[in-house]
N, C-alpha and C positions, 0 to 999 in steps of 0.2 A: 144029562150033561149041564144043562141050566141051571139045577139043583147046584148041582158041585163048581159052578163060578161063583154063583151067588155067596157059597159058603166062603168060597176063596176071598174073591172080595172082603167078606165081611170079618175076615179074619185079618186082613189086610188094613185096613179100617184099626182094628181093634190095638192092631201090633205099636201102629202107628201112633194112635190115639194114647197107648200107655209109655211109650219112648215120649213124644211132647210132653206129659207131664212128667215122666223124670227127669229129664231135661230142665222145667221149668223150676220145679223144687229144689236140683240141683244147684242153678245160677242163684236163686234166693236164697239158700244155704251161703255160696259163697262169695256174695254182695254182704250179706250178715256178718260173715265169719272172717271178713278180710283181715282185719289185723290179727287173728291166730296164724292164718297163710301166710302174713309176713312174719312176723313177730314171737312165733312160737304160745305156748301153753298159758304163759301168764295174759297175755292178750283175748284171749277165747271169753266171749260173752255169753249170760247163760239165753239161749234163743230157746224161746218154749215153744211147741208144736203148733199152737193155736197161731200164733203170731204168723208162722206162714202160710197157714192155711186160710187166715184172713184178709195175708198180704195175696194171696194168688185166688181168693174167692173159693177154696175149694174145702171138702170139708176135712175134719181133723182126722178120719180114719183113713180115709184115703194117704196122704200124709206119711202118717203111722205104716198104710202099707208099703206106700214108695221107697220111704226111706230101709224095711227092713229085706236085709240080705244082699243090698244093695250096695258097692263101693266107690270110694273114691280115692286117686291116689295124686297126693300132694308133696309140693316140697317137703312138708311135713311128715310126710309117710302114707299109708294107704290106712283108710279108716272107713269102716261100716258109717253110710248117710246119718244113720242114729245115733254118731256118736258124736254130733254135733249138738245136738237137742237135748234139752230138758225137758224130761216128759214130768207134768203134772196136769193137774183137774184144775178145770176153772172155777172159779170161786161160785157159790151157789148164791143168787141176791137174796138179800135178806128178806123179803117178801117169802119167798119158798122156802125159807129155812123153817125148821120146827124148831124153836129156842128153847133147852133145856138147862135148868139149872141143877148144876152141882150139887150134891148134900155134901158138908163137910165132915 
């Protein structure tokens, strides 16, 4: 029986723990995206994935996971969290790049 609290519990914990951060990614999505919420499609700014994973400290897969299959429904309509984002790759420094030249 203490087994199966413990599990309970920790399941509880875990339900919890993953609604806070949608929650949290959520509201940085639409503190970001404010003037598409009012202003419609020409207003929408391109928000890259990093950017709130940086603003909320967490990391970019996580993120990626939160927002997918995930909704939200706005004056605007109801839209998958990812369809807020611009998903690209951060730049590699050039220190780590292998710099290759072209042949013409």
């Amino acid at each position: 029986m203490a087994g199966q609290l413990k599990e309970a519990k920790w399941l509880i914990k875990n339900v919890r723990q993953s609604f806070d951060t949608t929650l949290r990614v959520s509201c940085a999505i639409v503190e970001c995206q404010r003037q598409f919420l009012e202003h419609g499609a020409v207003a929408m700014r391109p928000l890259v994935l990093h950017e709130i994973a940086d603003e909320l400290e967490l990391h970019e897969f996580t993120i990626s996971r939160v927002t997918t299959r995930k909704f939200m429904r706005t004056p605007r309509g109801t839209f998958e969290l990812k369809y807020y984002l611009v998903v690209t790759l951060r730049p590699i420094p050039v220190e780590h790049a292998q710099l290759q030249q072209l042949e013409p």
